[in-house]
N, C-alpha and C positions, 0 to 999 in steps of 0.2 A: 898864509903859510905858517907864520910863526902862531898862528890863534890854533892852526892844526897838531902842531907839533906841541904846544903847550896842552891840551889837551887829550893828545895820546899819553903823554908824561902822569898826567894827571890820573887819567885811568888804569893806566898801568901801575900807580902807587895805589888807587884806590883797591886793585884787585891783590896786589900785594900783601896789603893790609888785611882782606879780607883773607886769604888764604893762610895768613899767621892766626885769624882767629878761628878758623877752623880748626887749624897744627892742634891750636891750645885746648879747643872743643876734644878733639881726637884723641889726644895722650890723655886727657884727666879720665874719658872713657876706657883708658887701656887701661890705669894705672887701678881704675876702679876693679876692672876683667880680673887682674892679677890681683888686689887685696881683698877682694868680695865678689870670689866667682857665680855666686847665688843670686845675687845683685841683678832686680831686672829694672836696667834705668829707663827709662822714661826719657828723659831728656837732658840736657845737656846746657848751658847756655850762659853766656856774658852776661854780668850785670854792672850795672852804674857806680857799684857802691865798692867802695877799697878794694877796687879787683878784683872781687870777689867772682867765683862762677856759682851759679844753681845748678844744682843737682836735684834732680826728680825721683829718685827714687822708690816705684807701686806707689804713685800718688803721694808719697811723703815728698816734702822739700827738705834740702839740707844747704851748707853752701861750704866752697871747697876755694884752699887760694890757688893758684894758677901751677903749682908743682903736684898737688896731691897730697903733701904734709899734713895737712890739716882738714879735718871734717868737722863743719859746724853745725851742730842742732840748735837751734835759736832763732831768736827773732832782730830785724833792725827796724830799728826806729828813726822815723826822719823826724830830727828833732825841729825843723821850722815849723813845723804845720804837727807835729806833735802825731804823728799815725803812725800802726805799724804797715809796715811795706809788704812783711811775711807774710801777716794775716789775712791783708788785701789780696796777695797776688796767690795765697795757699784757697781761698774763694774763688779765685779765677779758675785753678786747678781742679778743686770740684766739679764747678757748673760744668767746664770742659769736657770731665769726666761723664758725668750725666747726658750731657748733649751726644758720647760716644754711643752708649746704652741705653739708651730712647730707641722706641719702638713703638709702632702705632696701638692703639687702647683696644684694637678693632682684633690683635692679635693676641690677646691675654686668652686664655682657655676658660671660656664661661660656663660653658658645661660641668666644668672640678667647682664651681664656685657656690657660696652658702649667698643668696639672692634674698636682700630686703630691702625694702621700698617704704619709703616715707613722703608723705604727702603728694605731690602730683610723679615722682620720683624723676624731674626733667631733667634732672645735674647727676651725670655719675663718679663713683668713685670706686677706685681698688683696690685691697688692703692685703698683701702679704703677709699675714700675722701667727705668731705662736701663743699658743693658748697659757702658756705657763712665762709668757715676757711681760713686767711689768710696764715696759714702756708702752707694749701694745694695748694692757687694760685702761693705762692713763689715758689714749688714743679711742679706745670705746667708750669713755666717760666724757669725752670733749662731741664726739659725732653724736651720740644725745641731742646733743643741741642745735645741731647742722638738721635741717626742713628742706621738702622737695628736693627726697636726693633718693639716688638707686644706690647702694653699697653691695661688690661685691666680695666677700668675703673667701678668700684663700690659704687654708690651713697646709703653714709651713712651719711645722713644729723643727726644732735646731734642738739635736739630739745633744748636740757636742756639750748646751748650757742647761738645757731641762731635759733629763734621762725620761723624762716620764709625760712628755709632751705628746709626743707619739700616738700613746693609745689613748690621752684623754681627744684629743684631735680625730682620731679612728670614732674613740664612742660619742661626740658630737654629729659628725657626718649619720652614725648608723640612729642618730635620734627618729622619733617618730616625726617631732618639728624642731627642721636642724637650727634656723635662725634663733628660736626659742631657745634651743638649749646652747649656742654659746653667745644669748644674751645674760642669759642665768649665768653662766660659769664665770663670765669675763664681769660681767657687774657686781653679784650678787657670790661668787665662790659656790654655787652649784653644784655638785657634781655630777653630768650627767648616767643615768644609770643603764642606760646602753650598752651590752657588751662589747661592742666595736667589733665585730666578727664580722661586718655584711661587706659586700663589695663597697670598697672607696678608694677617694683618688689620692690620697697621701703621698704615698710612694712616689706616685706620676708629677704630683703639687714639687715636690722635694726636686726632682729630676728636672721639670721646669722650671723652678726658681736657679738651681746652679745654671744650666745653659742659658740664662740670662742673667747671669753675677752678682743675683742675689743674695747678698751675706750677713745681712743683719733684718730685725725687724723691731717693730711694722717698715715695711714699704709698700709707698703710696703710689698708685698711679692714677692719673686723672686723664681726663677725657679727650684733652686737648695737647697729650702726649708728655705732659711736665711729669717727672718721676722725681720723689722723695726722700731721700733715706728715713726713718725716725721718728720719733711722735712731736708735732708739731701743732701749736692751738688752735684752736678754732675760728679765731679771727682771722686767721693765717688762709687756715683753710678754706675761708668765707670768702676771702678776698682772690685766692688762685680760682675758686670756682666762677666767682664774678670777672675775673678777666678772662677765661677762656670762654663764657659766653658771649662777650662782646668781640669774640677774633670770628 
């Protein structure tokens, strides 16, 4: 009886407890409603370190102390083991991310795509890219190097950073050999001489990439569903293409 009664006590302080961490969860989200009605948070959450709570906010972290007073942009550092904790757990938050927007390889639109094949082409890959990003030529300077692979190429020029992405993207599509000509442009600064007037899929590429949240480029997708933000090297790439072969 008394093992029963000490154990109701128990749970009943443990849900107590938990119900105050909620309160605490609940008001820093209100307090946020009211100083940053814009604000779309993410998440909410206790952490280990000087009371501190994380705040999520669009994939950013911040961390707030238990009133609201205070909003911290920065990083902690556990100084025993000498790592940061932000940068680890702002990783975590990523991949999570990724993991939301993953979609299978099978449902990219292959048809809008600039299709080249290199050696037996048994390893695919799928490039979201603007023709006027340099991250994206760094990223065709590295796949050079990459053998037996299909590449498909998806022209998603981003008005908002190259005004004029657009139409070189339009007068690549309208080339006689489209692979050809944005090998030229992206390696060699080409300019395809194409008026870009013919039917293409630009427009539809652009409309596709926001209904899948894509906001920056190159983005990568591979075959075995891993999605990339960014231009990333070669051995990177070597090595996601070798572990999805073996899955």
């Amino acid at each position: 009886m008394m093992i029963i009664r000490a154990l109701t006590v128990f749970l009943a302080t443990l849900l107590l407890i938990s119900g105050v961490a909620c309160a605490d969860e609940a008001s820093i989200r209100s307090e946020i409603a009211k100083k940053f009605p814009k604000a779309n948070v993410d998440s909410v959450t206790k952490t280990p370190h000087l009371g501190l709570y994380e705040v999520v906010v669009d994939g950013q972290l911040f961390y707030a102390d238990e009133d609201f007073k205070y909003l911290i942009d920065g990083s902690i550092i556990d100084t025993n083991g000498m790592t940061n904790v932000t940068a680890a757990r702002q990783r975590d938050l990523e991949e999570l991310k990724l993991r939301k927007l993953a979609f299978p390889f099978e449902q990219l639109p292959f048809e809008m795509a600039i299709k080249k094949v290199k050696g037996d082409g048994s390893r695919k890959i799928a490039v979201f890219s603007d023709p006027d990003c340099p991250y994206c030529k760094r990223l065709e300077r590295d796949l050079v190097k990459v053998d037996n692979v299909t590449i498909y190429v998806f022209l998603y020029p981003l008005v908002e950073l190259h005004p004029k992405a657009p139409d070189i993207a339009r007068a690549i599509w309208c080339s006689g050999d489209r692979a050809k000509a944005w090998d030229e442009y992206m390696l060699k600064g080409v300019v395809p001489k194409a008026a870009g007037t013919c039917d293409n899929p630009v427009d539809k590429l652009v409309e596709f990439g926001k209904s899948k949240r894509i906001t920056g480029t190159p983005t990568i997708f591979f075959a075995d569903g891993k999605r990339v933000p960014g231009a990333i090297p070669v051995d990177q790439i070597e090595d996601i293409l070798a572990k999805g072969q073996t899955r």
